[in-house]
Structure formats: structure tokens, C-alpha cells
MDTraj code that builds the backbone (N, CA, C; nanometers):
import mdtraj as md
import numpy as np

residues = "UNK UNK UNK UNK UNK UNK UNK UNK UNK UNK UNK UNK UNK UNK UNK UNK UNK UNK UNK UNK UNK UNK UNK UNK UNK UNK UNK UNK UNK UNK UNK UNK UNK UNK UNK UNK UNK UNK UNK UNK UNK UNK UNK UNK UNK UNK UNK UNK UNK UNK UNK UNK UNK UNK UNK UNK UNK UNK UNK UNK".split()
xyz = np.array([
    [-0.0888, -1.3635, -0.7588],
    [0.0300, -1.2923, -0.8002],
    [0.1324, -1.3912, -0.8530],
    [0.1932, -1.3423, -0.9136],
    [0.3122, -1.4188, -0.9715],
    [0.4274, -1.4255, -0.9298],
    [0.5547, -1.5670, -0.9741],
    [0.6112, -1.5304, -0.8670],
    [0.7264, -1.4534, -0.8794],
    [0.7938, -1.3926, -0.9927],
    [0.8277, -1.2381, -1.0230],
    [0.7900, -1.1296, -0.9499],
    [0.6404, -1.1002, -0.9116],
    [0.5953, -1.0052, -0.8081],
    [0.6295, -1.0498, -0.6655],
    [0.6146, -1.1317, -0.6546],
    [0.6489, -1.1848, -0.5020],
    [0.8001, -1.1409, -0.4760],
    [0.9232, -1.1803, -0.5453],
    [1.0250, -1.1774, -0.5076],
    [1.1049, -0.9873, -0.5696],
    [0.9763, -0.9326, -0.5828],
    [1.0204, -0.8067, -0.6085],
    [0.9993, -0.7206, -0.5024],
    [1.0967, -0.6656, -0.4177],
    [1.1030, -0.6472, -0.2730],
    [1.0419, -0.5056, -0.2398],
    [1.0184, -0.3890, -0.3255],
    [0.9539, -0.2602, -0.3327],
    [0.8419, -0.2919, -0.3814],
    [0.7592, -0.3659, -0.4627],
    [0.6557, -0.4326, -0.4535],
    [0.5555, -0.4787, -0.3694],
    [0.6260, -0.5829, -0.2978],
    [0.6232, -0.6107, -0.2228],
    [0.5910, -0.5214, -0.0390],
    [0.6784, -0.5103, -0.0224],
    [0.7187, -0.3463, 0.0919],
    [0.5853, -0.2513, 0.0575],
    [0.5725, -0.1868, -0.1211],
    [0.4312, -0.1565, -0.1107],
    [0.3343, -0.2036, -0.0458],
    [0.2800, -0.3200, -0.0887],
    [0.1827, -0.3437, -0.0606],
    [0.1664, -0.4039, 0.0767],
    [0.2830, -0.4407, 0.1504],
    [0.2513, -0.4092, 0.3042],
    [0.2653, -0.3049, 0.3606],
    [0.3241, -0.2026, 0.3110],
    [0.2732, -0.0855, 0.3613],
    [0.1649, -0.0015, 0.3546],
    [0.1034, -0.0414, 0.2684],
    [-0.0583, 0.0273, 0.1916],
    [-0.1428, -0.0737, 0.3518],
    [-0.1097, -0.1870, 0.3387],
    [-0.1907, -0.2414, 0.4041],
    [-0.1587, -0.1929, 0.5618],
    [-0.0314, -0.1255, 0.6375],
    [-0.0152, -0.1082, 0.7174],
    [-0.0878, 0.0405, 0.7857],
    [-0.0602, 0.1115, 0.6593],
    [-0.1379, 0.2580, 0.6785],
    [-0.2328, 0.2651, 0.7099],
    [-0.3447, 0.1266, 0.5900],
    [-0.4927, 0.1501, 0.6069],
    [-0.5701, 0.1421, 0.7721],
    [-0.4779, 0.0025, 0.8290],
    [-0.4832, -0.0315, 0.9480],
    [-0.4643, 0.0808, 1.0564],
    [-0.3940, 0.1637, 1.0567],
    [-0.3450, 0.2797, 1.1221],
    [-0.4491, 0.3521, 1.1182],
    [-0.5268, 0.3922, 0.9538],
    [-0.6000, 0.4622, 0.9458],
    [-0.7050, 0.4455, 1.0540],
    [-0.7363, 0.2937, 1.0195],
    [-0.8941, 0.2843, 1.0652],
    [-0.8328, 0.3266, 1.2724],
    [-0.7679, 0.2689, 1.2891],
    [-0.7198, 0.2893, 1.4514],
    [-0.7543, 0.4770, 1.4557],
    [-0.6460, 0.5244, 1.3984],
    [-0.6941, 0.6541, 1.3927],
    [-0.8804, 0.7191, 1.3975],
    [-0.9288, 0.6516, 1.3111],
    [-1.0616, 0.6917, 1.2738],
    [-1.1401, 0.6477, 1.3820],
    [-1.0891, 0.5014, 1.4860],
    [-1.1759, 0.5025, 1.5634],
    [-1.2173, 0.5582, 1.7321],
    [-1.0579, 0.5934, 1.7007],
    [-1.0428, 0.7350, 1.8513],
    [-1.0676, 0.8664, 1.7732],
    [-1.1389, 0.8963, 1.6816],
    [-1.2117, 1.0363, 1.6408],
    [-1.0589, 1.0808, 1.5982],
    [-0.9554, 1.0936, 1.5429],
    [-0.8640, 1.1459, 1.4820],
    [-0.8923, 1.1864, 1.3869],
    [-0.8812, 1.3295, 1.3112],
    [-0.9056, 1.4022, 1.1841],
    [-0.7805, 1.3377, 1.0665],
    [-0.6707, 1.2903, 1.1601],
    [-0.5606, 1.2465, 1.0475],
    [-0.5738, 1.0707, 0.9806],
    [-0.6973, 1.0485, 1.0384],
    [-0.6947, 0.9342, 0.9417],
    [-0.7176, 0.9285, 0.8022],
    [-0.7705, 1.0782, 0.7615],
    [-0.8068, 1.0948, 0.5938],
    [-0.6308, 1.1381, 0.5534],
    [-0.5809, 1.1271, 0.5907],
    [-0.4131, 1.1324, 0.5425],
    [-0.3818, 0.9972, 0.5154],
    [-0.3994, 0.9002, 0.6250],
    [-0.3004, 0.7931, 0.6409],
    [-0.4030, 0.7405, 0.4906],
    [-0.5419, 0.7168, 0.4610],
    [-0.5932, 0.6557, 0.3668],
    [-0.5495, 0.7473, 0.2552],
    [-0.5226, 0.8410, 0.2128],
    [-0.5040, 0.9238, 0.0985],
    [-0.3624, 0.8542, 0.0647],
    [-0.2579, 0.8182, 0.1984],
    [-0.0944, 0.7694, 0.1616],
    [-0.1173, 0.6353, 0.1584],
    [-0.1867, 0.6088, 0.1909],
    [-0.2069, 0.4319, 0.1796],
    [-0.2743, 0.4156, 0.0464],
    [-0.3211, 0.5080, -0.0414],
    [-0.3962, 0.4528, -0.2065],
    [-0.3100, 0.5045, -0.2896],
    [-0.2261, 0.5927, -0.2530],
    [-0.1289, 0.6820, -0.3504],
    [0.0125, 0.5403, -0.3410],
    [0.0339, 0.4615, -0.2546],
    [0.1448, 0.3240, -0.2106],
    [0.0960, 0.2319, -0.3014],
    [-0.0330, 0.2447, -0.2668],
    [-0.1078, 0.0803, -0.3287],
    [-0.1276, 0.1008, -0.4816],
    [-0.0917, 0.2523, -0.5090],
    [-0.1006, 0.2647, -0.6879],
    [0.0103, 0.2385, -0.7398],
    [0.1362, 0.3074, -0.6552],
    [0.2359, 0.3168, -0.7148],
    [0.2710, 0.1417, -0.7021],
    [0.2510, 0.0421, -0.5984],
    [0.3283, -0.0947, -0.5881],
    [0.2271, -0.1411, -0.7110],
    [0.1024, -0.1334, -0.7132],
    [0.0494, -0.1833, -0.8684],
    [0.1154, -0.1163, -0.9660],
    [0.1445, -0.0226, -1.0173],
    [0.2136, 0.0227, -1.1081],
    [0.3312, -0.0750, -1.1238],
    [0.4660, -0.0866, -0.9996],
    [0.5355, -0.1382, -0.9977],
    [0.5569, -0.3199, -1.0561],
    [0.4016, -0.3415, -1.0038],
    [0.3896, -0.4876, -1.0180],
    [0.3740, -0.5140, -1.1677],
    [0.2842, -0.4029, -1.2152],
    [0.2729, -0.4572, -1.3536],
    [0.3589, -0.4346, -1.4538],
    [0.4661, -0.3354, -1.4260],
    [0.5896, -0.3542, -1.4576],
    [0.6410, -0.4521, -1.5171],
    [0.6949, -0.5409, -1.3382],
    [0.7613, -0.6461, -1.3435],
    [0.7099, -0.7332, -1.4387],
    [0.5668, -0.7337, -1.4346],
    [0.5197, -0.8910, -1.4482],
    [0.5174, -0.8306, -1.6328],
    [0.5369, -0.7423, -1.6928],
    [0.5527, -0.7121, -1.8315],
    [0.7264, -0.7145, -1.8512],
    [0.7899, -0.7312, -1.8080],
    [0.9432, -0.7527, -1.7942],
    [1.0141, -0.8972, -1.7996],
])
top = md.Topology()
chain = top.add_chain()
for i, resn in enumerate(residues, 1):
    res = top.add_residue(resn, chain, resSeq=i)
    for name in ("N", "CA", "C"):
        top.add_atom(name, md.element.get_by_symbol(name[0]), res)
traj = md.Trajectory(xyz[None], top)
């Protein structure tokens, strides 16, 4: 990454939050929870929009 993306703080925040969800997810998925197909559906819909965001920046 570049370092324009790095210091772009909703960017950023994305993509630790994509990564925080997924983690949740799998926790979820491994005590048999039906809501882990949520947390992964909000965790790829984050991780599109902070790529979106990123490539933004890095075209800016």
C-alpha cells in the first residue's frame, strides 16, 4: 500500500474493520451461530467499499 492509503483514516478503519468482522464471523461460525453469514456478508460489503476508497485516494 501506499503511503497516501495508509494515512487515510476511513481507509484505513475499513480495512480493520473488514478484518475485525471476519474474525467475529469465524468465532460465531465456530459455536454453530446462524449469524455468522451476516457478519461475512458486512465484512465484504467494508472491504469493498475501503478498496473503493483506497483507490480513490491513491488516483488523487
Amino acid at each position: 500500500m501506499n503511503h497516501k492509503v495508509l494515512n487515510d483514516v476511513k481507509a484505513v478503519s475499513g480495512f480493520s474493520l473488514s478484518v475485525l468482522l471476519s474474525v467475529f464471523a469465524v468465532i460465531l461460525a465456530v459455536y454453530d451461530n446462524s449469524y455468522w453469514v451476516f457478519f461475512v456478508a458486512v465484512s465484504m460489503l467494508v472491504l469493498f467499499l475501503s478498496v473503493f476508497r483506497a483507490s480513490k485516494v491513491m488516483k488523487a
